[in-house]
PDB file as gemmi writes it, atoms N, CA and C in Angstrom:
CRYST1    1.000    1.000    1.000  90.00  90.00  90.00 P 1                      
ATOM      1  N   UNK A   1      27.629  72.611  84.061  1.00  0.00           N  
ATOM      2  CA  UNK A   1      28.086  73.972  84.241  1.00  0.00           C  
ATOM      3  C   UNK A   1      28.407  74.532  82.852  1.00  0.00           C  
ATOM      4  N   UNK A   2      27.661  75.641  82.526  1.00  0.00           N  
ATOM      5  CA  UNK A   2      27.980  76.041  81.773  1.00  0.00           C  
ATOM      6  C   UNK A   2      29.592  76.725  81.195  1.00  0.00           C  
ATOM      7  N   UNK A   3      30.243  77.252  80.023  1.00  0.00           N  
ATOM      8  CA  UNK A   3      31.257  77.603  79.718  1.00  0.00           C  
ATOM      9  C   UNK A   3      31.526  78.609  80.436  1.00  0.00           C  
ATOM     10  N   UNK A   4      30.460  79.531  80.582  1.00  0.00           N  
ATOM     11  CA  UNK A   4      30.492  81.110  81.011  1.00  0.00           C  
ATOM     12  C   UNK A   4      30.785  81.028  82.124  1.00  0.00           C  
ATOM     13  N   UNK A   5      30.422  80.260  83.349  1.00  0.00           N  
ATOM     14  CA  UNK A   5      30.010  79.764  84.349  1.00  0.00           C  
ATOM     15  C   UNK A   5      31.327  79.260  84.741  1.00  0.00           C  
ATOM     16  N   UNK A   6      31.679  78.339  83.989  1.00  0.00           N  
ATOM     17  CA  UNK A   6      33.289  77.908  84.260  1.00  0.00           C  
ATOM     18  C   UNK A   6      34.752  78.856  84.190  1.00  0.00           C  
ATOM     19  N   UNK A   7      34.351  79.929  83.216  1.00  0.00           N  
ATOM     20  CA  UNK A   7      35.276  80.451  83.037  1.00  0.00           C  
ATOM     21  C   UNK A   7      35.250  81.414  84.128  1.00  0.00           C  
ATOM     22  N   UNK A   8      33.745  81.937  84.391  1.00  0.00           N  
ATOM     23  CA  UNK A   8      33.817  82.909  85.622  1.00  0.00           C  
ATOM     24  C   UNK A   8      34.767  82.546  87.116  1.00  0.00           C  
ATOM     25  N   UNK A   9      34.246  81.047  86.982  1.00  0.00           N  
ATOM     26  CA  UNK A   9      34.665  80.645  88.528  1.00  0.00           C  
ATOM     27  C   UNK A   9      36.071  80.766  88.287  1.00  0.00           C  
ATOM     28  N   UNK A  10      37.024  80.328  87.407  1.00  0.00           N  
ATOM     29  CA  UNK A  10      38.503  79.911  86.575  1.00  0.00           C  
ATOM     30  C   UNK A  10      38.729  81.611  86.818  1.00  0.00           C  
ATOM     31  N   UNK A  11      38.559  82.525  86.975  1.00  0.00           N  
ATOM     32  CA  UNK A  11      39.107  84.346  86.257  1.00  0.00           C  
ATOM     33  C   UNK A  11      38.561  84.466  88.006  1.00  0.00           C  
ATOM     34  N   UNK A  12      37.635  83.888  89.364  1.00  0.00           N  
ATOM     35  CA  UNK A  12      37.538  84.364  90.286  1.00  0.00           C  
ATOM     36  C   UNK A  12      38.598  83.874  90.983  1.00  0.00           C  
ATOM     37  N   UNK A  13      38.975  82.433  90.943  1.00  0.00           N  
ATOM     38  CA  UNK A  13      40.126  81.306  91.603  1.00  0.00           C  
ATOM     39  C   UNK A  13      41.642  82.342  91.296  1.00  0.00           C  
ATOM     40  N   UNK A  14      41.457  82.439  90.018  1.00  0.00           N  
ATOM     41  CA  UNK A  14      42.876  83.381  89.772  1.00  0.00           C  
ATOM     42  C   UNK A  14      43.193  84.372  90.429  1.00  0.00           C  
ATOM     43  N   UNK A  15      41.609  85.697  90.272  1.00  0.00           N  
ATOM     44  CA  UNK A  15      42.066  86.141  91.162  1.00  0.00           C  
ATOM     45  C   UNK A  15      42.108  86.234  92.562  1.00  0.00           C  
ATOM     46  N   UNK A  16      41.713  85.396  93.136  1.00  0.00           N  
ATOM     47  CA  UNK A  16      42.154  85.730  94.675  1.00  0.00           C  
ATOM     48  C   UNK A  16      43.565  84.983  94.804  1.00  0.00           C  
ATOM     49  N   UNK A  17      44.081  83.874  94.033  1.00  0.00           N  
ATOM     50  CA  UNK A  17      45.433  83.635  93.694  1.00  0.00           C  
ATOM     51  C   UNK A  17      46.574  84.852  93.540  1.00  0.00           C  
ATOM     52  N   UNK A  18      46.136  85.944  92.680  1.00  0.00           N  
ATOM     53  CA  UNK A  18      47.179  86.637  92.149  1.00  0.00           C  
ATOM     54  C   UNK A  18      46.867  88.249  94.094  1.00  0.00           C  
ATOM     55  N   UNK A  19      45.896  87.829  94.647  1.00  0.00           N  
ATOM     56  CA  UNK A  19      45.398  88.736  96.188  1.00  0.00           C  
ATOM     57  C   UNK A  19      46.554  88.139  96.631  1.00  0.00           C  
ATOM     58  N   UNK A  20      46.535  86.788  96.394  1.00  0.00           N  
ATOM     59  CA  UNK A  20      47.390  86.316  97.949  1.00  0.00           C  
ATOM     60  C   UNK A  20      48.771  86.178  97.138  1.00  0.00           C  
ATOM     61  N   UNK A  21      49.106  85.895  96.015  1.00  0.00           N  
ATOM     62  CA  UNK A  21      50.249  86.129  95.768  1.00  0.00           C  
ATOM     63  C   UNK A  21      50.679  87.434  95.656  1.00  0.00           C  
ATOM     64  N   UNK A  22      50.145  88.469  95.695  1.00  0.00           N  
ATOM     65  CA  UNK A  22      50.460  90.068  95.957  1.00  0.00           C  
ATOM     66  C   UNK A  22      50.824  90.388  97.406  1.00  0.00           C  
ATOM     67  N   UNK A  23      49.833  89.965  98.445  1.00  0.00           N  
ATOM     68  CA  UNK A  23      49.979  90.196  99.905  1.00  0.00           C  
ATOM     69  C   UNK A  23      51.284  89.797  99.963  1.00  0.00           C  
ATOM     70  N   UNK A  24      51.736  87.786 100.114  1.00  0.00           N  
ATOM     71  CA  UNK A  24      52.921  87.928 100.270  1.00  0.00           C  
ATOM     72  C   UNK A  24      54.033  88.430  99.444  1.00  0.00           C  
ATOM     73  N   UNK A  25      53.925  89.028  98.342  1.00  0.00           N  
ATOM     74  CA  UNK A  25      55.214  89.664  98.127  1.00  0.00           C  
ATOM     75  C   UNK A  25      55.244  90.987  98.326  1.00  0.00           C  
ATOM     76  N   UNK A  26      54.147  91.901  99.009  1.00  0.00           N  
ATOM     77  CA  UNK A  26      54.255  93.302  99.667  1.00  0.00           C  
ATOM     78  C   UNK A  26      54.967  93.368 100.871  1.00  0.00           C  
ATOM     79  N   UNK A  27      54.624  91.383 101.189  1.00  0.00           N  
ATOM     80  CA  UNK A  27      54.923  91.647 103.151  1.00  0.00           C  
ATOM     81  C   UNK A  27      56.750  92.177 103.141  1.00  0.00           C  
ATOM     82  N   UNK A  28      56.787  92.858 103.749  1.00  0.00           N  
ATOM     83  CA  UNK A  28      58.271  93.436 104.490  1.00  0.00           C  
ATOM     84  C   UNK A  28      58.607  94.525 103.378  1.00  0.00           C  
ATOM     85  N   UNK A  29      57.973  94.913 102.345  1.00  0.00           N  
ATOM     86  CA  UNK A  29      57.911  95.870 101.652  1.00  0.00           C  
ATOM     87  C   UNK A  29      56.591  97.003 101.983  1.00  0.00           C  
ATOM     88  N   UNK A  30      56.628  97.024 103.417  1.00  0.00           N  
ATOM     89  CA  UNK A  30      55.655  98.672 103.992  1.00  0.00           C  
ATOM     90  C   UNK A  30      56.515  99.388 103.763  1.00  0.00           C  
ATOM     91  N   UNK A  31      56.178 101.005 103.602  1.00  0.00           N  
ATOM     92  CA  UNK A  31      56.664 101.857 103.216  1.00  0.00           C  
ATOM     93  C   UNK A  31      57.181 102.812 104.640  1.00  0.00           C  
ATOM     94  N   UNK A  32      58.794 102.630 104.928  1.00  0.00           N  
ATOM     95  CA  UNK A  32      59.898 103.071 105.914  1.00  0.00           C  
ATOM     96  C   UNK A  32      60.754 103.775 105.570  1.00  0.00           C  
ATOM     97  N   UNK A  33      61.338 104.580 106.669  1.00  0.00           N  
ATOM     98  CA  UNK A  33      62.383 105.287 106.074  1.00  0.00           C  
ATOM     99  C   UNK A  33      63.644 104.626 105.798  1.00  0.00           C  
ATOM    100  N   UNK A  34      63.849 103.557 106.309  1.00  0.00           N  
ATOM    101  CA  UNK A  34      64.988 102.638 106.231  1.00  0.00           C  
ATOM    102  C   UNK A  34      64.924 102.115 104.458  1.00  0.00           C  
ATOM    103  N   UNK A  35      63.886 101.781 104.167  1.00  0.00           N  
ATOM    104  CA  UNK A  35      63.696 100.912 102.772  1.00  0.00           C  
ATOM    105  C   UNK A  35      63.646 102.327 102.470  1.00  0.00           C  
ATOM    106  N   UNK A  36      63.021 103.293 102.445  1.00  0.00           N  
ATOM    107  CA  UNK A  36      63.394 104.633 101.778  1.00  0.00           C  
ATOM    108  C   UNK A  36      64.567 105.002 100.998  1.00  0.00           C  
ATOM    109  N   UNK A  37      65.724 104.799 102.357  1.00  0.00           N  
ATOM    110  CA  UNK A  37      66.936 105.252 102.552  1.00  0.00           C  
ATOM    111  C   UNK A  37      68.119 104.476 101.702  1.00  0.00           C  
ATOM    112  N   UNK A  38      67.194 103.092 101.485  1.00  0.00           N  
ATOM    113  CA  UNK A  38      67.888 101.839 101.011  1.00  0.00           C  
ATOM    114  C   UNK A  38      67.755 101.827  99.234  1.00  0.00           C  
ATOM    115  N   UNK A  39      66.038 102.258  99.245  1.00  0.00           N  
ATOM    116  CA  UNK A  39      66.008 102.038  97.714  1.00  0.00           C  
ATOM    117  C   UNK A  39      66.966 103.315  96.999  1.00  0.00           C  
ATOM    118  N   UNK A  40      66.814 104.408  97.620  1.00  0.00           N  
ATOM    119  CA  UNK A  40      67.790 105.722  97.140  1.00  0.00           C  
ATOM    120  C   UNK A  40      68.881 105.252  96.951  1.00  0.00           C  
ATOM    121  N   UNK A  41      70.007 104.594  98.187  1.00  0.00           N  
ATOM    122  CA  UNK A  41      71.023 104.098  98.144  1.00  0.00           C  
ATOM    123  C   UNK A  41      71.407 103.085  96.560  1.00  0.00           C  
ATOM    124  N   UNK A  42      70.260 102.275  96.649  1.00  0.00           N  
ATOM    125  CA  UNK A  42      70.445 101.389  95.483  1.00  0.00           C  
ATOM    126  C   UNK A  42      70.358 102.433  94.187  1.00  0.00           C  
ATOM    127  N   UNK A  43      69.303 103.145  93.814  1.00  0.00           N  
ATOM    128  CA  UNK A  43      69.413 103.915  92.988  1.00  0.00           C  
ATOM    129  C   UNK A  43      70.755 105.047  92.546  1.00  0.00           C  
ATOM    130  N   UNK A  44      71.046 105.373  93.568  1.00  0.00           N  
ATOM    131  CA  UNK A  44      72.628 106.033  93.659  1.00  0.00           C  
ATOM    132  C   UNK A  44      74.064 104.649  92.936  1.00  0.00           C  
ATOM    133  N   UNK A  45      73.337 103.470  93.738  1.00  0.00           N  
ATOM    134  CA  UNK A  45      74.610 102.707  93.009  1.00  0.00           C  
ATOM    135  C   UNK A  45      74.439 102.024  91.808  1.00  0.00           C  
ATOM    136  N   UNK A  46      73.294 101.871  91.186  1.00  0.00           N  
ATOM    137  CA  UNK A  46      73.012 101.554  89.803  1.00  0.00           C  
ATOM    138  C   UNK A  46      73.374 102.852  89.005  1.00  0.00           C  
ATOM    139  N   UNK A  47      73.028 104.257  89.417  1.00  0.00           N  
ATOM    140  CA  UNK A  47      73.173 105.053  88.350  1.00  0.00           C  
ATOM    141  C   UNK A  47      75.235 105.328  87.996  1.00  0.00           C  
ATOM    142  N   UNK A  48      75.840 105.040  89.593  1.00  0.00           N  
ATOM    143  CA  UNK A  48      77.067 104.932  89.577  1.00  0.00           C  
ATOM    144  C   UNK A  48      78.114 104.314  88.355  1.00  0.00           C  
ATOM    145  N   UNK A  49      76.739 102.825  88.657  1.00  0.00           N  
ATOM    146  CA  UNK A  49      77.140 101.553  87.811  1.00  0.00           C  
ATOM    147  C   UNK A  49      77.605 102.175  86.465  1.00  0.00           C  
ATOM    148  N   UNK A  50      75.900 102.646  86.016  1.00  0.00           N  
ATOM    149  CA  UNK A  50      76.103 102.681  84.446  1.00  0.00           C  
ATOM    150  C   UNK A  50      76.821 103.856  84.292  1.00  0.00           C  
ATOM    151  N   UNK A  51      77.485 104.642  84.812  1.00  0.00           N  
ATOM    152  CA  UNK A  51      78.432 105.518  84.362  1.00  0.00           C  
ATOM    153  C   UNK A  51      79.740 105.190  84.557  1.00  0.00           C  
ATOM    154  N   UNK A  52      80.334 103.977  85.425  1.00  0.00           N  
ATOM    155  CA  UNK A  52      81.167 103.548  84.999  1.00  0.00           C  
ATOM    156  C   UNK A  52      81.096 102.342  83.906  1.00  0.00           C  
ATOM    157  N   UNK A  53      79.871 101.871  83.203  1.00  0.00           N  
ATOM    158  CA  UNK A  53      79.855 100.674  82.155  1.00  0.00           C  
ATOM    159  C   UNK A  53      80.264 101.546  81.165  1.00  0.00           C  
ATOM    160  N   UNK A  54      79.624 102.985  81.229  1.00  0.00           N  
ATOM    161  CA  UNK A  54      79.699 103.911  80.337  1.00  0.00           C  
ATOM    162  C   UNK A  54      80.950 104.579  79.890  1.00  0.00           C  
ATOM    163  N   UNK A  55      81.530 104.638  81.074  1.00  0.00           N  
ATOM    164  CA  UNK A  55      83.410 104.951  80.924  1.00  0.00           C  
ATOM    165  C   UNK A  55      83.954 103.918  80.306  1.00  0.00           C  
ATOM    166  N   UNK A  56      83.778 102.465  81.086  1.00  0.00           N  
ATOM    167  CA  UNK A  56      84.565 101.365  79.962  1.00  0.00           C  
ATOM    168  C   UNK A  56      84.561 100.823  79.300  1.00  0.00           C  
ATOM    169  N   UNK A  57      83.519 101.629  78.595  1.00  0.00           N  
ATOM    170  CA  UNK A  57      82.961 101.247  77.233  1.00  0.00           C  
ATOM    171  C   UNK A  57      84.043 102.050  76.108  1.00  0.00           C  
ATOM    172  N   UNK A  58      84.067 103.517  76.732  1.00  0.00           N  
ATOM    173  CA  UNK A  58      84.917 104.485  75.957  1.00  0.00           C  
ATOM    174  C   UNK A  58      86.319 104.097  76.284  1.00  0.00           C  
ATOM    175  N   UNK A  59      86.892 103.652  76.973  1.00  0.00           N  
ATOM    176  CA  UNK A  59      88.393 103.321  77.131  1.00  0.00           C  
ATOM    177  C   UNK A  59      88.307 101.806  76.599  1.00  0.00           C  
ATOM    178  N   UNK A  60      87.331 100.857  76.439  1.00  0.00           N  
ATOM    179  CA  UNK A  60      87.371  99.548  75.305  1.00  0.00           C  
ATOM    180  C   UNK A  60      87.551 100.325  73.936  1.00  0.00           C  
ATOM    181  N   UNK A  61      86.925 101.003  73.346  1.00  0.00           N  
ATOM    182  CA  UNK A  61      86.737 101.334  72.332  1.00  0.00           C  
ATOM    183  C   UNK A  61      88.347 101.856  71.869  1.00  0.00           C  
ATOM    184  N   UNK A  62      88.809 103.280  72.617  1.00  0.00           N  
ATOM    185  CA  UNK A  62      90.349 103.788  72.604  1.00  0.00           C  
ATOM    186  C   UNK A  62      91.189 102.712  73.391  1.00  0.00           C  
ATOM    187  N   UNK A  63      90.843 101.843  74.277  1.00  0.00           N  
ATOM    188  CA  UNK A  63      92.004 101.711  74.788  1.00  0.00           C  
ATOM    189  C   UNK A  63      93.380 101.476  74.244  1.00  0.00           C  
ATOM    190  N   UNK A  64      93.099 100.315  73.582  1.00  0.00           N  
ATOM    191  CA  UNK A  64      93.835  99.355  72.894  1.00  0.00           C  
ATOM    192  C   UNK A  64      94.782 100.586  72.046  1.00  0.00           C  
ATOM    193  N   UNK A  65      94.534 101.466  71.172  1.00  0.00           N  
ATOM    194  CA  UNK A  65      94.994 102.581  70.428  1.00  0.00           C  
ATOM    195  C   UNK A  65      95.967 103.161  71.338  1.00  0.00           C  
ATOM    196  N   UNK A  66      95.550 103.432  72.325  1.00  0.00           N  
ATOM    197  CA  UNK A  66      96.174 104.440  73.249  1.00  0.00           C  
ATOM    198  C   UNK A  66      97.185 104.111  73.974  1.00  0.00           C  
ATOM    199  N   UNK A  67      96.654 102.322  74.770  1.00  0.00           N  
ATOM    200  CA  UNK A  67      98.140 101.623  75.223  1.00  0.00           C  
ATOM    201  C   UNK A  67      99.475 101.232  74.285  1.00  0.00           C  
ATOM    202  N   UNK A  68      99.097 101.038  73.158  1.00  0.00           N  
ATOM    203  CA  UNK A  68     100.052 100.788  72.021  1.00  0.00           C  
ATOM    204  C   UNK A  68     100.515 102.257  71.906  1.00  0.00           C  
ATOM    205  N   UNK A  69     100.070 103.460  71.746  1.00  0.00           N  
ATOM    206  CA  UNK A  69     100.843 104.790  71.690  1.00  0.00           C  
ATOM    207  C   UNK A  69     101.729 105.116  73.086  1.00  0.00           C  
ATOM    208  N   UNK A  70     101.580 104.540  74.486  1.00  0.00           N  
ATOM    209  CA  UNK A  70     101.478 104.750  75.831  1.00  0.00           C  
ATOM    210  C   UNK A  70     103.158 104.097  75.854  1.00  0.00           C  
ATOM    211  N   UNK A  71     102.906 102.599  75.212  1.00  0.00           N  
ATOM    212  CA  UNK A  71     103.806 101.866  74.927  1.00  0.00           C  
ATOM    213  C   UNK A  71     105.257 102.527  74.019  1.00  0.00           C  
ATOM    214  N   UNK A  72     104.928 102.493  72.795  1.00  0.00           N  
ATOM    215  CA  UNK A  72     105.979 103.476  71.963  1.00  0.00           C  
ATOM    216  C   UNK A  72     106.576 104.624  72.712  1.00  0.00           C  
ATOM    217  N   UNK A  73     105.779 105.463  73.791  1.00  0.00           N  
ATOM    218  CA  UNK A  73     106.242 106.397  74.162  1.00  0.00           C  
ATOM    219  C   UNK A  73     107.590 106.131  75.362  1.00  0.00           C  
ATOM    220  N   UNK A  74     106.933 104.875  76.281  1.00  0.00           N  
ATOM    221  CA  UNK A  74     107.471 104.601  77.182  1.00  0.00           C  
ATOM    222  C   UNK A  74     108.974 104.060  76.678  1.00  0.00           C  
ATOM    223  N   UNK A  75     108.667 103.325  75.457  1.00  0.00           N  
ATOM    224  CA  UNK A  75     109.878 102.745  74.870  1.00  0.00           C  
ATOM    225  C   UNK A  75     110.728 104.092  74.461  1.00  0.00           C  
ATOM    226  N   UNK A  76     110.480 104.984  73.593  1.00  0.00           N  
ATOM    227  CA  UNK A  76     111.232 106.189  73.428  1.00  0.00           C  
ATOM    228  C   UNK A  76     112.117 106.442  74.538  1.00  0.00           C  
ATOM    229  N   UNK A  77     111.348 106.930  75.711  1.00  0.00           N  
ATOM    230  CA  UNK A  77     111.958 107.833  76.364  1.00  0.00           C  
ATOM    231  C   UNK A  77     112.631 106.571  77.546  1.00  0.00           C  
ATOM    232  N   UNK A  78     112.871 105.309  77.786  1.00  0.00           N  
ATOM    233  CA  UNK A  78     113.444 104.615  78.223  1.00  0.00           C  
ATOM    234  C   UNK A  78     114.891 104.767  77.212  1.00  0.00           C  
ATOM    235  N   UNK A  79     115.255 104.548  76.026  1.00  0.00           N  
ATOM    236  CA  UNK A  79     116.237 104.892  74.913  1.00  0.00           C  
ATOM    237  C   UNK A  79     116.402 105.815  74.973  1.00  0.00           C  
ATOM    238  N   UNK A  80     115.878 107.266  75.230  1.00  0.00           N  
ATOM    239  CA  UNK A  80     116.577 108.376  75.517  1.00  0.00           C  
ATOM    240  C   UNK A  80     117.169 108.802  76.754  1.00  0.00           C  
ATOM    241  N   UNK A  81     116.602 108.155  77.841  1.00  0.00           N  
ATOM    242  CA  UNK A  81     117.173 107.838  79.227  1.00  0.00           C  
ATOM    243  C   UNK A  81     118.744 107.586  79.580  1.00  0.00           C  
ATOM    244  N   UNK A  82     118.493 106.176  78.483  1.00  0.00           N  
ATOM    245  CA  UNK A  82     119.733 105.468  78.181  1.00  0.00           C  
ATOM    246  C   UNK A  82     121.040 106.163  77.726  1.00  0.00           C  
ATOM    247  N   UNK A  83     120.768 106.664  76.448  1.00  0.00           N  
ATOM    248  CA  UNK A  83     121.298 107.684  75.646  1.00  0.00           C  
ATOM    249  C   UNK A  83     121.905 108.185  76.200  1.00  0.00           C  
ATOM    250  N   UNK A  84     121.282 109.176  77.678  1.00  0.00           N  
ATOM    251  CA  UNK A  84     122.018 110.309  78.291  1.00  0.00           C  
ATOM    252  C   UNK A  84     122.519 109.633  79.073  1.00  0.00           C  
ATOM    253  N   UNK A  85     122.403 108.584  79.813  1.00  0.00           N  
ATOM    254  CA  UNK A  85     122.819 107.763  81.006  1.00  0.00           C  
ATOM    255  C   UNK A  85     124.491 107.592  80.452  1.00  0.00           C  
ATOM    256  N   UNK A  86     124.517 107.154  79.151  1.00  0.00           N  
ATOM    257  CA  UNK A  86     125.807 106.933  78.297  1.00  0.00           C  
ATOM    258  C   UNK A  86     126.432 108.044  77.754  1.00  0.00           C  
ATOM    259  N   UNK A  87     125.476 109.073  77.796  1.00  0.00           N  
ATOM    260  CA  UNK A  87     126.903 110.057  77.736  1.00  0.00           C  
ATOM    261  C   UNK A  87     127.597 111.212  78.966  1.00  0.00           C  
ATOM    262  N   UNK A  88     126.662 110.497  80.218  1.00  0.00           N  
ATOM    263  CA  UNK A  88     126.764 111.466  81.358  1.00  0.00           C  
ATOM    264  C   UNK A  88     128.426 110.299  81.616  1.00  0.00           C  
ATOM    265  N   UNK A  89     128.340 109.277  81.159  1.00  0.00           N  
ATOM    266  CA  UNK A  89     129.407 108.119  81.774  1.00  0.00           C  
ATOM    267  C   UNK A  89     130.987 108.718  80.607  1.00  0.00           C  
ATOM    268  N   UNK A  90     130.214 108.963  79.177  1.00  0.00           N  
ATOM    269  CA  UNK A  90     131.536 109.389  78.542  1.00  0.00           C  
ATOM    270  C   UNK A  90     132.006 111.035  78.932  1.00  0.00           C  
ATOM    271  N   UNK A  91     131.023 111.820  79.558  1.00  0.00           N  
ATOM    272  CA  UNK A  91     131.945 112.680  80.024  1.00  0.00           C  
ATOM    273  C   UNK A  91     132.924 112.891  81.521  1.00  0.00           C  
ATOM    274  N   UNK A  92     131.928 111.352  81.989  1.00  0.00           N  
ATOM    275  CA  UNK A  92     133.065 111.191  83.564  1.00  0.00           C  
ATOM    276  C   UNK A  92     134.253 110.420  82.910  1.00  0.00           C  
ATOM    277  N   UNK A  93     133.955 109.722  81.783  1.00  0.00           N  
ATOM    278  CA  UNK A  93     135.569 109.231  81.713  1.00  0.00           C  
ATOM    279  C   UNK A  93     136.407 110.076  80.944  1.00  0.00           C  
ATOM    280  N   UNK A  94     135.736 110.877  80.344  1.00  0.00           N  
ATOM    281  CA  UNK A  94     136.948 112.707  79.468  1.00  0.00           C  
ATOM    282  C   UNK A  94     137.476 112.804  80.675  1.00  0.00           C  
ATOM    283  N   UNK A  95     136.340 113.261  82.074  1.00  0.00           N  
ATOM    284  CA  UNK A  95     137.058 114.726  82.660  1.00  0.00           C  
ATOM    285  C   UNK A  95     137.858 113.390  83.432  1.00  0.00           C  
ATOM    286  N   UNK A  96     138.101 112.227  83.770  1.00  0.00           N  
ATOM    287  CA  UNK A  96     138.614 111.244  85.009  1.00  0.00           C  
ATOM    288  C   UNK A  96     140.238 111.281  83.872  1.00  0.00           C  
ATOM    289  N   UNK A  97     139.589 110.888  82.662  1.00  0.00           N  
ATOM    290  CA  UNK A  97     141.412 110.746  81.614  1.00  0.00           C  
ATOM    291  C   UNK A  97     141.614 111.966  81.204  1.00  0.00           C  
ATOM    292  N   UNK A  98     140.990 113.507  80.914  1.00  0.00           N  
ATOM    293  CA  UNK A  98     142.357 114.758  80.675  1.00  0.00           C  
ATOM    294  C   UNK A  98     142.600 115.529  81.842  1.00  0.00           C  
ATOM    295  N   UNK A  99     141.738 115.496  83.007  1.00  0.00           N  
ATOM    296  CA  UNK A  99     141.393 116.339  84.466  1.00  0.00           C  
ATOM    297  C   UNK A  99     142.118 115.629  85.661  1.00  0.00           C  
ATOM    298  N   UNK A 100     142.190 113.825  84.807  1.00  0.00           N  
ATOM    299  CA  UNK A 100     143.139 113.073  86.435  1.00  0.00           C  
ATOM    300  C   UNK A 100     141.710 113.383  87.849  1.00  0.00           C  
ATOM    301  N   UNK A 101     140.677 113.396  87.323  1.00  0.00           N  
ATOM    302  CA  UNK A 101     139.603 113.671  88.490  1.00  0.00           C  
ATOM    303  C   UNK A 101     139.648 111.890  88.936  1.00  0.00           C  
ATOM    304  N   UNK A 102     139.261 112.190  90.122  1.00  0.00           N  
ATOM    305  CA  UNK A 102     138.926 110.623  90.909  1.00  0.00           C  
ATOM    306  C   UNK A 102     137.228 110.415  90.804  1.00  0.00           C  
ATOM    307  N   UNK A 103     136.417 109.061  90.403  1.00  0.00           N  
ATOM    308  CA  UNK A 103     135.013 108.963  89.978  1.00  0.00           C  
ATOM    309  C   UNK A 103     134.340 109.154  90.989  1.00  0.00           C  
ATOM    310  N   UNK A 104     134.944 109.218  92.381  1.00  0.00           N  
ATOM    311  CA  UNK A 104     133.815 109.798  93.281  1.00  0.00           C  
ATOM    312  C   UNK A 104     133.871 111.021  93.439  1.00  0.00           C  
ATOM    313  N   UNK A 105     135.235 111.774  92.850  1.00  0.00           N  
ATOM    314  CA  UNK A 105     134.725 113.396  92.994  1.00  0.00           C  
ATOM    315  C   UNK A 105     133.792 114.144  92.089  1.00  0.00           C  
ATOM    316  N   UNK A 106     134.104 113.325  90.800  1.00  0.00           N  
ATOM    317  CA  UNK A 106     132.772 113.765  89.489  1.00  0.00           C  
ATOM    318  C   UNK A 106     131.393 113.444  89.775  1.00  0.00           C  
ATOM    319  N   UNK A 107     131.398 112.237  90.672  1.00  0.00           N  
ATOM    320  CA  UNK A 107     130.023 111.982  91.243  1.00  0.00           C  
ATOM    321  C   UNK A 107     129.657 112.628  92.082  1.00  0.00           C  
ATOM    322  N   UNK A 108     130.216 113.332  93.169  1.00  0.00           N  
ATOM    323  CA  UNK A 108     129.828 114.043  94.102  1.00  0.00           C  
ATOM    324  C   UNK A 108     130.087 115.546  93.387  1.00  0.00           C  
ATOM    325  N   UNK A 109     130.346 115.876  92.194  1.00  0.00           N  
ATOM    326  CA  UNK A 109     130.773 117.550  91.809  1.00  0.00           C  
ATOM    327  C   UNK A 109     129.496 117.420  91.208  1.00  0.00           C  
ATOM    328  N   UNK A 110     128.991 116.557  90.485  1.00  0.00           N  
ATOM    329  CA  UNK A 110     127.387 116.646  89.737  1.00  0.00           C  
ATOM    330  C   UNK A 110     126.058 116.268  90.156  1.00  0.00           C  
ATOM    331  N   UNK A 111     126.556 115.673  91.806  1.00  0.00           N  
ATOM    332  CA  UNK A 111     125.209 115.159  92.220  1.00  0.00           C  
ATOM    333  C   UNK A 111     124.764 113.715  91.747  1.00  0.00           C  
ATOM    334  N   UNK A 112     125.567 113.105  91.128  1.00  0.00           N  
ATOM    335  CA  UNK A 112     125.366 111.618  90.711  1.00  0.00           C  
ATOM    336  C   UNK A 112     125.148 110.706  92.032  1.00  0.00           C  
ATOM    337  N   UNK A 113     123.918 109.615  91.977  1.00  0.00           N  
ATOM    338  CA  UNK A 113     124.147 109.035  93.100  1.00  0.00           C  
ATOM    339  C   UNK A 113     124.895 107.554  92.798  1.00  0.00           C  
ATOM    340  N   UNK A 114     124.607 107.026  93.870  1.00  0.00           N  
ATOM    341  CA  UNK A 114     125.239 105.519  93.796  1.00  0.00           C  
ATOM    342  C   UNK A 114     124.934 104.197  92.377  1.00  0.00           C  
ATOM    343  N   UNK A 115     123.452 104.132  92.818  1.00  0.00           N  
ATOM    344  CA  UNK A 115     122.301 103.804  91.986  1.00  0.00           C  
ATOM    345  C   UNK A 115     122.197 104.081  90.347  1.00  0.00           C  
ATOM    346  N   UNK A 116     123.222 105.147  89.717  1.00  0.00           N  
ATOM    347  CA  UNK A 116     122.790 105.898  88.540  1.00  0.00           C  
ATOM    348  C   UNK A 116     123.231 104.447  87.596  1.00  0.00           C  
ATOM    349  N   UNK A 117     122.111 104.206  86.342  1.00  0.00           N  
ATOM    350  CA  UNK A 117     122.440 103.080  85.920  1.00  0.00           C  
ATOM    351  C   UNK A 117     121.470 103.400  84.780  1.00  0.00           C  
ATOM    352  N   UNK A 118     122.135 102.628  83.591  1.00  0.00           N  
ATOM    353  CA  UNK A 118     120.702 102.428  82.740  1.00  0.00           C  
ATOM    354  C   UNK A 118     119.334 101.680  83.004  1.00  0.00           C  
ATOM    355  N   UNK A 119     118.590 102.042  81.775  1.00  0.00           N  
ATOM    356  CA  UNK A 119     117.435 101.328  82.747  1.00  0.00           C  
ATOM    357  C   UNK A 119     117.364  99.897  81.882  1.00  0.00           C  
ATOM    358  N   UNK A 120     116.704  98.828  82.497  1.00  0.00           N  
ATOM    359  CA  UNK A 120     116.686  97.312  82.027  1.00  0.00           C  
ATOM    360  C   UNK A 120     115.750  97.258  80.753  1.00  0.00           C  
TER     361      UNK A 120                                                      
END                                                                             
């Protein structure tokens, strides 16, 4: 047998190989409205995907910056919380020692509840 001859038969074997390996991977892929409905669906949740890879890409990049500023802030205004928490207490003990007020009437004249406390 010649080369030509061999290679022909070798390029015909293939392809009816790559026929029947095509048939079965078309089978259950006919064209439905269900697989229609399905590939859209998938397409809707890949494009979803990459716009959220795409968001946490931009909050990797800032995050770190932003929780450390998020942080400082939270710390501030926990210390200024405090601050006032301690001086809402030094003016119940003025008006309780020059006014003779009783601490549940200053609490109930300002709306103070039970609970009022610094924070931890």
């Amino acid at each position: 047998m010649s080369p030509k001859k061999a290679l022909l038969k070798f390029s015909n074997a293939l392809a009816e190989q790559l026929d029947k390996a095509l048939e079965t991977e078309q089978h259950g892929r006919e064209p439905s409205d269900d697989r229609d409905a399905l590939l859209t669906e998938l397409q809707q949740a890949l494009d979803l995907q990459k716009k959220l890879k795409d968001d946490l890409q931009q909050y990797k990049e800032s995050g770190s910056v932003n929780f450390e500023l998020k942080e400082k802030a939270v710390a501030v205004a926990k210390d200024a919380v405090n601050r006032w928490t301690e001086n809402v207490w030094g003016l119940q003990s003025y008006c309780i020692n020059k006014f003779g007020m009783e601490r549940q009437q200053f609490d109930q004249s300002f709306n103070i509840a039970d609970d009022f406390d610094t924070l931890p």
